[in-house]
Jmol script that loads the backbone (N, CA, C; Angstrom):
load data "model"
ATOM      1  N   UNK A   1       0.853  -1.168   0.000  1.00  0.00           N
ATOM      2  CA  UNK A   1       0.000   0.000   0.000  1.00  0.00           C
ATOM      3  C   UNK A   1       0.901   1.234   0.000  1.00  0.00           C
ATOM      4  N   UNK A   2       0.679   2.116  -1.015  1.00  0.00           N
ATOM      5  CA  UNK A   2       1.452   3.117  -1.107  1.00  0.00           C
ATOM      6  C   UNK A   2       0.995   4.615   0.566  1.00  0.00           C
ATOM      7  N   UNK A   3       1.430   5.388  -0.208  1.00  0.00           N
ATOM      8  CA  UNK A   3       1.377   6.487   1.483  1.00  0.00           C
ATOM      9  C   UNK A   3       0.012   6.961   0.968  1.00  0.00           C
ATOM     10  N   UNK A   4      -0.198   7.641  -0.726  1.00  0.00           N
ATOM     11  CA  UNK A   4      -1.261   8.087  -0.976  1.00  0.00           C
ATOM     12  C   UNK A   4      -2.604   7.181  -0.549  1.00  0.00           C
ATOM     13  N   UNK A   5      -2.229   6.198  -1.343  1.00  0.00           N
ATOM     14  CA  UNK A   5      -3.828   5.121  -0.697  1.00  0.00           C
ATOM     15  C   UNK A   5      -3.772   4.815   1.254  1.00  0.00           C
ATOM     16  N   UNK A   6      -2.590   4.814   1.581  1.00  0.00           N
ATOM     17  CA  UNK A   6      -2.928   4.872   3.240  1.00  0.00           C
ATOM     18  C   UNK A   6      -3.631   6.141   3.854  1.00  0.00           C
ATOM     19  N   UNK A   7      -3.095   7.329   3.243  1.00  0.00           N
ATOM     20  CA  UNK A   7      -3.985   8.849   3.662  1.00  0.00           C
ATOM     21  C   UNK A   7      -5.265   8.300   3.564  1.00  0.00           C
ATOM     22  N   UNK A   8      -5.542   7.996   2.281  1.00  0.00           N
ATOM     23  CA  UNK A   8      -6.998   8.136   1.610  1.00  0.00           C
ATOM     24  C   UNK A   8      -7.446   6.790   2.332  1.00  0.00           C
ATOM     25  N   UNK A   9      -7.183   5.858   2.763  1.00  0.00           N
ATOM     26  CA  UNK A   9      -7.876   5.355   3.765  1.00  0.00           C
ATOM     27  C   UNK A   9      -7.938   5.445   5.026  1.00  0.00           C
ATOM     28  N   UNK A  10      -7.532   6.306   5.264  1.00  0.00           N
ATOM     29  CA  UNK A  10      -7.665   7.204   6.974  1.00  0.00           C
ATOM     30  C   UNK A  10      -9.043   8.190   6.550  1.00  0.00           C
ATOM     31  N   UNK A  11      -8.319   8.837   5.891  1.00  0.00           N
ATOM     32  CA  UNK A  11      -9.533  10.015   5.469  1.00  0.00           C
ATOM     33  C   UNK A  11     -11.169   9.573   5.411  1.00  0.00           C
ATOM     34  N   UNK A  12     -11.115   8.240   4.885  1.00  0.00           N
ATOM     35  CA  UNK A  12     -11.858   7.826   4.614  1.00  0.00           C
ATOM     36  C   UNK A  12     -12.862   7.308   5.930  1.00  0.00           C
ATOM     37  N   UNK A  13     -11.349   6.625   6.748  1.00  0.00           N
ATOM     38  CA  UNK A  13     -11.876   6.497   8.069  1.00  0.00           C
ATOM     39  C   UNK A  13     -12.563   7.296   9.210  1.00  0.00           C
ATOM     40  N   UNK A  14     -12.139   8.479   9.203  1.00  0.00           N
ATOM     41  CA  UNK A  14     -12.338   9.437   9.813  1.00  0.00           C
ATOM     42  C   UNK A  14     -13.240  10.563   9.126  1.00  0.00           C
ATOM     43  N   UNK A  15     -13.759  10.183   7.967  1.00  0.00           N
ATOM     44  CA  UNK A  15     -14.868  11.268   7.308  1.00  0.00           C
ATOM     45  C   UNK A  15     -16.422  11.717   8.365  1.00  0.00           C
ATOM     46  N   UNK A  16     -16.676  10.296   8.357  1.00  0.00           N
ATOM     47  CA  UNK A  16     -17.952  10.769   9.249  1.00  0.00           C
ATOM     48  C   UNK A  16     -18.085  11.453  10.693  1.00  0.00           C
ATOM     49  N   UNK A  17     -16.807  11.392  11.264  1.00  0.00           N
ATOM     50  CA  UNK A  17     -16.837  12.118  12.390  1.00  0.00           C
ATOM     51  C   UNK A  17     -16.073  13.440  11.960  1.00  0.00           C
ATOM     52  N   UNK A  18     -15.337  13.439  11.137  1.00  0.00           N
ATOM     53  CA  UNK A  18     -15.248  14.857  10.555  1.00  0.00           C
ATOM     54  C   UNK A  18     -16.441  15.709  10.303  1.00  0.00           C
ATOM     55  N   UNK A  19     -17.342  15.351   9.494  1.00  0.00           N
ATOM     56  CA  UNK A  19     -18.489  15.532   9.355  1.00  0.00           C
ATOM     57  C   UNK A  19     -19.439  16.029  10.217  1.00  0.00           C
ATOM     58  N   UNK A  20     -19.475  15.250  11.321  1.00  0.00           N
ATOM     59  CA  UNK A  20     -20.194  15.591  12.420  1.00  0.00           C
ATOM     60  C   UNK A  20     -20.052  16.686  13.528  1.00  0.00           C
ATOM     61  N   UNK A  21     -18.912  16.707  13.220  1.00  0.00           N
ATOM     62  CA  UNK A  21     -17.663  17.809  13.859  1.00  0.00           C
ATOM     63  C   UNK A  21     -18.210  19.185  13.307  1.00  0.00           C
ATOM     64  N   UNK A  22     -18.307  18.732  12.075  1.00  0.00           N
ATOM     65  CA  UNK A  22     -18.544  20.475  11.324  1.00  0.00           C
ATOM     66  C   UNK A  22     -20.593  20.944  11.278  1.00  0.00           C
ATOM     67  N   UNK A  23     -21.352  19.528  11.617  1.00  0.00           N
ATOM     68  CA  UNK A  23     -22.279  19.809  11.116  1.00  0.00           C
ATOM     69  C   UNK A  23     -23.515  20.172  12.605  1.00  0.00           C
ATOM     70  N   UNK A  24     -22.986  19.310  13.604  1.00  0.00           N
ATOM     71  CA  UNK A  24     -23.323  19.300  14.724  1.00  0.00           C
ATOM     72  C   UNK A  24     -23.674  20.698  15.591  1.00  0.00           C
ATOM     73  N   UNK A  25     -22.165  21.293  15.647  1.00  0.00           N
ATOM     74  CA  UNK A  25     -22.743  23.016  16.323  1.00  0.00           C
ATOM     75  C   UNK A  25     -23.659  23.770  15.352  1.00  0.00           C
ATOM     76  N   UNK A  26     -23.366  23.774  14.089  1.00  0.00           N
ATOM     77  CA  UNK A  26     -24.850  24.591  13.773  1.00  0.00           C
ATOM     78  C   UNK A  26     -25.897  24.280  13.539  1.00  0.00           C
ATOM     79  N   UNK A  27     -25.705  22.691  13.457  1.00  0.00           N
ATOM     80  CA  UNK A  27     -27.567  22.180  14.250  1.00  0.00           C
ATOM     81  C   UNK A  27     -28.131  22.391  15.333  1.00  0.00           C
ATOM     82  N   UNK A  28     -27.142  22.663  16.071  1.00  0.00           N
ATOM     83  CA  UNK A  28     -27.479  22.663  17.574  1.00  0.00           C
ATOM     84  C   UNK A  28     -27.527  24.526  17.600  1.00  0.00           C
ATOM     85  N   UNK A  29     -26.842  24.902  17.215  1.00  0.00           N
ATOM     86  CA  UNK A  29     -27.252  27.006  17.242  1.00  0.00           C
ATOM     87  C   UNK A  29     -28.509  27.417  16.464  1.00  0.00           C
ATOM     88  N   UNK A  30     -28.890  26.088  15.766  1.00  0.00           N
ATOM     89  CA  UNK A  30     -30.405  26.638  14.509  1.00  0.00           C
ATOM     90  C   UNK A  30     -31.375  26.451  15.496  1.00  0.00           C
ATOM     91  N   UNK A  31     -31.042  24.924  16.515  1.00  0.00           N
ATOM     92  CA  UNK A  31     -32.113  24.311  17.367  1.00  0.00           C
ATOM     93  C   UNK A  31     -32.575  24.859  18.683  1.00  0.00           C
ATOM     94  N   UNK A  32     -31.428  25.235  18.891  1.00  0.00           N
ATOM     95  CA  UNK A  32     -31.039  26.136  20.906  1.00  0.00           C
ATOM     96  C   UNK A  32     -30.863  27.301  20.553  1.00  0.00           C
ATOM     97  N   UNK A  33     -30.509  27.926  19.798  1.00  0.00           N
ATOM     98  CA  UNK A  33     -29.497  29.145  19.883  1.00  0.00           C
ATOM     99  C   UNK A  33     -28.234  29.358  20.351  1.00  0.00           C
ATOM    100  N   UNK A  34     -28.031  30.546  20.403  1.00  0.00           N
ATOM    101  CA  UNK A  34     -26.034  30.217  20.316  1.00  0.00           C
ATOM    102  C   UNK A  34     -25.701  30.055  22.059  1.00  0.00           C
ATOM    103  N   UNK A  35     -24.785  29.332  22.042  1.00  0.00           N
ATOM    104  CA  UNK A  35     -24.817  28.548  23.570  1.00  0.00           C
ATOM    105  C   UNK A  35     -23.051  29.656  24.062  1.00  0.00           C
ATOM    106  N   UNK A  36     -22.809  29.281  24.539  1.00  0.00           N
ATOM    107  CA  UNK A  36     -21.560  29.468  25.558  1.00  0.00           C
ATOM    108  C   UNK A  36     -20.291  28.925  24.956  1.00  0.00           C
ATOM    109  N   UNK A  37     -20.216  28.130  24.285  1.00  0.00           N
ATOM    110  CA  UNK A  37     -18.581  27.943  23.893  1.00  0.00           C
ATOM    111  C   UNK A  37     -18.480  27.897  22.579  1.00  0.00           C
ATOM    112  N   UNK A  38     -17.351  28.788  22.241  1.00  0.00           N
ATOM    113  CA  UNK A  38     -17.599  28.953  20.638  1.00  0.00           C
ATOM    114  C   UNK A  38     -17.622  28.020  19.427  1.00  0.00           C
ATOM    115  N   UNK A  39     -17.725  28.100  18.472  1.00  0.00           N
ATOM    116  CA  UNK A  39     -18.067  27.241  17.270  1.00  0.00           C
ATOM    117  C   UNK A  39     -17.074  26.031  17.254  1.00  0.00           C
ATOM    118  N   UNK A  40     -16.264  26.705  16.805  1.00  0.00           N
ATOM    119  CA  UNK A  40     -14.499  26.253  16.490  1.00  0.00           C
ATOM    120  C   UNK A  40     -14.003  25.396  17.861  1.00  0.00           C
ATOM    121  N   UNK A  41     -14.592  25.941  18.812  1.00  0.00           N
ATOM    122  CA  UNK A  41     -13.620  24.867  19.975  1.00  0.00           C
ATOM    123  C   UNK A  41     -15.243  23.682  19.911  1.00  0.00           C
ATOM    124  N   UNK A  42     -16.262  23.960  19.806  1.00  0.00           N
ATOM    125  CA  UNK A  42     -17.488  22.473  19.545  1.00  0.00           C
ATOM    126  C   UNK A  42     -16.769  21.479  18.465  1.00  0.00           C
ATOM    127  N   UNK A  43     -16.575  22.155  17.270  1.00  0.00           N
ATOM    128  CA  UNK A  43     -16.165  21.174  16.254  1.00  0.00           C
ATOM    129  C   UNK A  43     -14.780  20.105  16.653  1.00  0.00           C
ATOM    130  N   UNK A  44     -13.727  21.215  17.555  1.00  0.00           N
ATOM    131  CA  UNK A  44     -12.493  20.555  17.813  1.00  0.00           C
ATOM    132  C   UNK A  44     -12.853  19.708  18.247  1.00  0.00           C
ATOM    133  N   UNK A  45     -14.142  19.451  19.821  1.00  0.00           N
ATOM    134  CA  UNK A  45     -14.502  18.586  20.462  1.00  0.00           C
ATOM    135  C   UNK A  45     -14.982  17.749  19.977  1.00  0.00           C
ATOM    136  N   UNK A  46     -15.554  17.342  18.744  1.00  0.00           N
ATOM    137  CA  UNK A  46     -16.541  16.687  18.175  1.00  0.00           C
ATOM    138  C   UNK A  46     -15.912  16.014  17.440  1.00  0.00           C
ATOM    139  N   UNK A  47     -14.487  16.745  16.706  1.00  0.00           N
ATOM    140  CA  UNK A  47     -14.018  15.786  15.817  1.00  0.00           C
ATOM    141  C   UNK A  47     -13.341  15.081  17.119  1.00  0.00           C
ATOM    142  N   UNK A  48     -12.548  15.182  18.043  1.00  0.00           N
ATOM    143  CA  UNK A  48     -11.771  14.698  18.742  1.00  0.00           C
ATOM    144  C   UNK A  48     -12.497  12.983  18.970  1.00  0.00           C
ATOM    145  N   UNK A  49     -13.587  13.212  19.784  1.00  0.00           N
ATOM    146  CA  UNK A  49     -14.242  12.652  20.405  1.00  0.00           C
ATOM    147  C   UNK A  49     -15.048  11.212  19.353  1.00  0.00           C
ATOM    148  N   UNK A  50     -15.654  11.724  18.087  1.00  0.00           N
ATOM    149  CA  UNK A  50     -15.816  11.710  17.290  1.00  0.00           C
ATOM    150  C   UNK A  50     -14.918  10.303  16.705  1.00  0.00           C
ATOM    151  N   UNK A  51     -13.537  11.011  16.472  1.00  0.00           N
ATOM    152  CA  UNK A  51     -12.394   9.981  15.699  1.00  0.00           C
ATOM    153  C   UNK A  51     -12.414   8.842  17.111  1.00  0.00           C
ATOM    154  N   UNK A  52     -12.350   9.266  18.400  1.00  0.00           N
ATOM    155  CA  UNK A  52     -11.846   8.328  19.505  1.00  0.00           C
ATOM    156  C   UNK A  52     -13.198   7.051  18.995  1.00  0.00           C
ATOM    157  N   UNK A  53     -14.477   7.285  19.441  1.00  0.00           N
ATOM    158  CA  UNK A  53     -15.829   6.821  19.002  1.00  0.00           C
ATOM    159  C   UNK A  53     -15.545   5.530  17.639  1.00  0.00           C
ATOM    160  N   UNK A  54     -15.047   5.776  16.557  1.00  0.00           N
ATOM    161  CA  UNK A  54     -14.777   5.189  15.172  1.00  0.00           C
ATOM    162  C   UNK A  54     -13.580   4.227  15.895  1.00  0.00           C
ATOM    163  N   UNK A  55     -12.250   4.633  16.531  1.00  0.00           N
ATOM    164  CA  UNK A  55     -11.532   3.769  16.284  1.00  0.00           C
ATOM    165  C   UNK A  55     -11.752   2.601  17.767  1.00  0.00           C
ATOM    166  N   UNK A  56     -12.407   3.468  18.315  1.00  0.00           N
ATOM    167  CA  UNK A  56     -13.487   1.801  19.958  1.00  0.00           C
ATOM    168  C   UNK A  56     -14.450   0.845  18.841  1.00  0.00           C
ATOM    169  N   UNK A  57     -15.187   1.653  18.126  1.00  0.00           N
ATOM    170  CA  UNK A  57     -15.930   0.563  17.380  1.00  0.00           C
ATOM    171  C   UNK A  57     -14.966  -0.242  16.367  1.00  0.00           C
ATOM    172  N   UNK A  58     -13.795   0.207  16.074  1.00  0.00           N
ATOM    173  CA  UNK A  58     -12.745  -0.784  14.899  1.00  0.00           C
ATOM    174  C   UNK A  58     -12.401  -1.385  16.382  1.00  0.00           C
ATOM    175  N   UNK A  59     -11.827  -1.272  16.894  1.00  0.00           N
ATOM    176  CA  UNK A  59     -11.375  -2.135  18.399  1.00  0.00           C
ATOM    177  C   UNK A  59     -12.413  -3.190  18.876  1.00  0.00           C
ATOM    178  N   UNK A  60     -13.540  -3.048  18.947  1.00  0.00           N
ATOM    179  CA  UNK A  60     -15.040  -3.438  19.577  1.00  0.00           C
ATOM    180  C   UNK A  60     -15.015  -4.832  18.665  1.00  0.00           C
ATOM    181  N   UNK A  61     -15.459  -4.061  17.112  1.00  0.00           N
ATOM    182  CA  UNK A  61     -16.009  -5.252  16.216  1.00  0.00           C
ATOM    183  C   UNK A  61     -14.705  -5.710  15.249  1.00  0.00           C
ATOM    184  N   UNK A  62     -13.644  -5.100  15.252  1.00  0.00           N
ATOM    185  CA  UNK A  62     -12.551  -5.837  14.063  1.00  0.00           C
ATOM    186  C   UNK A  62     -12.705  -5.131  13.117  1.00  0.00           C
ATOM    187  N   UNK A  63     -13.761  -4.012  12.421  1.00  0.00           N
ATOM    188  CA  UNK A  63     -13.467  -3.620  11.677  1.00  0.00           C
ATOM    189  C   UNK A  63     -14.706  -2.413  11.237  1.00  0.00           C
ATOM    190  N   UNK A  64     -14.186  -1.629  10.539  1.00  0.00           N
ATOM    191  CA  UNK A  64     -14.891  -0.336  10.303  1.00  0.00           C
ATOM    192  C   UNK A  64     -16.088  -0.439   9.515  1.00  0.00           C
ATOM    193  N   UNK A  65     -17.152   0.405  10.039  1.00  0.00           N
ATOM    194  CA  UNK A  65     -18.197   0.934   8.848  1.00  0.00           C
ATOM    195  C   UNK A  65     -19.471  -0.297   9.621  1.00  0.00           C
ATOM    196  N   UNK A  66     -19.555  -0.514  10.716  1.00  0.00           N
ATOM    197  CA  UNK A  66     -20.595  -0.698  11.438  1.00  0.00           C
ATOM    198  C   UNK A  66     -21.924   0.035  11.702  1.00  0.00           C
ATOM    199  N   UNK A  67     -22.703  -0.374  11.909  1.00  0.00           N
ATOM    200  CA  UNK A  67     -24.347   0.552  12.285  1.00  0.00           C
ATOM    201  C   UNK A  67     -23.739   0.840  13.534  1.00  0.00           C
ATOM    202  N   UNK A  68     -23.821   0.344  14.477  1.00  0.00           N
ATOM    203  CA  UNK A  68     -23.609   0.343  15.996  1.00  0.00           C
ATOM    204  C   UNK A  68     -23.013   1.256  16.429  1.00  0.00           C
ATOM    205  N   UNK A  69     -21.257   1.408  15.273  1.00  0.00           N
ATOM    206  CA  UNK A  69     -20.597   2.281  15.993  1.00  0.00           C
ATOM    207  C   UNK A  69     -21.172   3.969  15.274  1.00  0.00           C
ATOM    208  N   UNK A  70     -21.501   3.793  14.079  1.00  0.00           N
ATOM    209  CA  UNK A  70     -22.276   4.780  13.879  1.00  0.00           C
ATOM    210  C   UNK A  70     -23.461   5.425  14.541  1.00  0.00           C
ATOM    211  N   UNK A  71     -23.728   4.645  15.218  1.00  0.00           N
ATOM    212  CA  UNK A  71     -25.292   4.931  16.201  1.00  0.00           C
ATOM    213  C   UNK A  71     -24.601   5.786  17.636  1.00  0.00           C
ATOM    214  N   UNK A  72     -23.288   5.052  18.055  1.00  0.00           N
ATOM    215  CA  UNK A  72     -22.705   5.689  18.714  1.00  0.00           C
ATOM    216  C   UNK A  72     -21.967   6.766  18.770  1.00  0.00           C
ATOM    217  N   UNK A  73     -21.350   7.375  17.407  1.00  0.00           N
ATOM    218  CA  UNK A  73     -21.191   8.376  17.222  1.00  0.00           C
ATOM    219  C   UNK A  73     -22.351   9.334  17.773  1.00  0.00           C
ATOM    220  N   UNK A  74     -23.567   9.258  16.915  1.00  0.00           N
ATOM    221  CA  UNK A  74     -24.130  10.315  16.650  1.00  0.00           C
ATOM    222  C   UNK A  74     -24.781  10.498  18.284  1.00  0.00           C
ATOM    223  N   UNK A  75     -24.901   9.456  19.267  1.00  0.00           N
ATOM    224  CA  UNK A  75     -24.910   9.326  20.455  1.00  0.00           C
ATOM    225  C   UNK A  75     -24.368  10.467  21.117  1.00  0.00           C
ATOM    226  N   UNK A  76     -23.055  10.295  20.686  1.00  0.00           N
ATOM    227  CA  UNK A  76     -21.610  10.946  21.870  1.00  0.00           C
ATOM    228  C   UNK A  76     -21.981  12.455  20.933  1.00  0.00           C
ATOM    229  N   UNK A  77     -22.083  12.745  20.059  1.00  0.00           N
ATOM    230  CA  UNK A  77     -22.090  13.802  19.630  1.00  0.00           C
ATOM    231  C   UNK A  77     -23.327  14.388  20.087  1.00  0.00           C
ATOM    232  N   UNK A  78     -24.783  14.121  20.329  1.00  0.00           N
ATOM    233  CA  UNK A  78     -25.626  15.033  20.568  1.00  0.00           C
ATOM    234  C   UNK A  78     -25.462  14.932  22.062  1.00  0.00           C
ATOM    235  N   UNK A  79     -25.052  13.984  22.618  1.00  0.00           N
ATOM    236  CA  UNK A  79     -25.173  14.467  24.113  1.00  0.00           C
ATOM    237  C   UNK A  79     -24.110  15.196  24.641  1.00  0.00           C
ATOM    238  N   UNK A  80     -22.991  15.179  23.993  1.00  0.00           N
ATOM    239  CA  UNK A  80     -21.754  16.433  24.173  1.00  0.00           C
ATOM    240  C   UNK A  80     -22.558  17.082  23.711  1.00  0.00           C
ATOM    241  N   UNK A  81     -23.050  17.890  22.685  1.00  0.00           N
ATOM    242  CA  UNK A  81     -23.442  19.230  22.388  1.00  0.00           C
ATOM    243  C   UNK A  81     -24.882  19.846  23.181  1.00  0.00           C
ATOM    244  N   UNK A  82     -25.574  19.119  23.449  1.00  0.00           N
ATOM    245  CA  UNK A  82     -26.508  18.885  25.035  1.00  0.00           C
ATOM    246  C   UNK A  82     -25.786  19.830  25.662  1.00  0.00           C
ATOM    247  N   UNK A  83     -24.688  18.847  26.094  1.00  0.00           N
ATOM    248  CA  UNK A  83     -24.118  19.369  27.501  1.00  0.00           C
ATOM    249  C   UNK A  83     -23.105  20.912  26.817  1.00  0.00           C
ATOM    250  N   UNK A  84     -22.802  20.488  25.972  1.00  0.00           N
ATOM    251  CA  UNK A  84     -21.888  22.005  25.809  1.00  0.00           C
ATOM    252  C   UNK A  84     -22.712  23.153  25.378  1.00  0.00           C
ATOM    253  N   UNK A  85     -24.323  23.036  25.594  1.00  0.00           N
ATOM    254  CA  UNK A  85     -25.681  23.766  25.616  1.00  0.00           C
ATOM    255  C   UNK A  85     -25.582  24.331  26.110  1.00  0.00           C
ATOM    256  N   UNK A  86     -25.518  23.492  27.381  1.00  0.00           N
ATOM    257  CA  UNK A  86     -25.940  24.088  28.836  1.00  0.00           C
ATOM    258  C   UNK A  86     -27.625  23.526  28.557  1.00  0.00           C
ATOM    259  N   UNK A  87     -28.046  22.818  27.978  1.00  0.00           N
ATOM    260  CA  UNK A  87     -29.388  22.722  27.620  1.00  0.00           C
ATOM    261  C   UNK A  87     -30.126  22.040  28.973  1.00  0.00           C
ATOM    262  N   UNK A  88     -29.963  21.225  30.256  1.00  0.00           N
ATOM    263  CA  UNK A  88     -30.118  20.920  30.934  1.00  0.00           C
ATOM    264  C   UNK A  88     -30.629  21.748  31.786  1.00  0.00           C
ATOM    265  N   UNK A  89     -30.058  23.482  31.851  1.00  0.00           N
ATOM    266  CA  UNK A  89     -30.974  24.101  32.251  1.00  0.00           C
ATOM    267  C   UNK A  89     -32.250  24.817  31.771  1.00  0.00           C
ATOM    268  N   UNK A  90     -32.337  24.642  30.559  1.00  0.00           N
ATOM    269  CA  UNK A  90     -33.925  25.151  29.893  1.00  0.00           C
ATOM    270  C   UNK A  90     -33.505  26.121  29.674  1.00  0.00           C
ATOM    271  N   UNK A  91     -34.720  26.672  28.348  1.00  0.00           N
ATOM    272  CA  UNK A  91     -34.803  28.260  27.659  1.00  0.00           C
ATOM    273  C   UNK A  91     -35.784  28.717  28.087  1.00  0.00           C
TER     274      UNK A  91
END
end "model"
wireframe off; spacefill off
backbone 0.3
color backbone group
């Protein structure tokens, strides 16, 4: 496997929580309104958290592109952005 096809299968690996990273805080600022910690540090958190999420489910099941661990993503991501709401205390 060359370096180019190893990138591009990382990238590949890590798309959907990239994704979620970028798409998550302004679902959550359209849904709540704008919360307390800024954009850019939600996404950092999201991808972080996000990539950790993808590579427990390659650890979990042996191998990538599961429902489960996808279910768990989107899990860890709305209830971090919940909590990085502050939504627990109501509007």
């Amino acid at each position: 496997m060359t370096l180019g096809l190893l990138l591009l299968h990382l990238w590949g690996f890590v798309m959907p929580a990239l994704a979620m990273a970028v798409l998550m805080p302004w679902a959550s600022r359209w849904a709540l309104g704008k919360g307390p910690w800024p954009i850019r540090r939600r996404m950092a958190v999201h991808a972080v958290s996000g990539v950790v999420v993808l590579v427990a489910g390659l650890w979990l099941h042996g191998q990538d592109g599961k429902m489960s661990t996808y279910i768990a993503l989107v899990l860890v991501a709305a209830t971090l952005e919940w909590g990085m709401q502050r939504a627990w205390k109501g509007r």
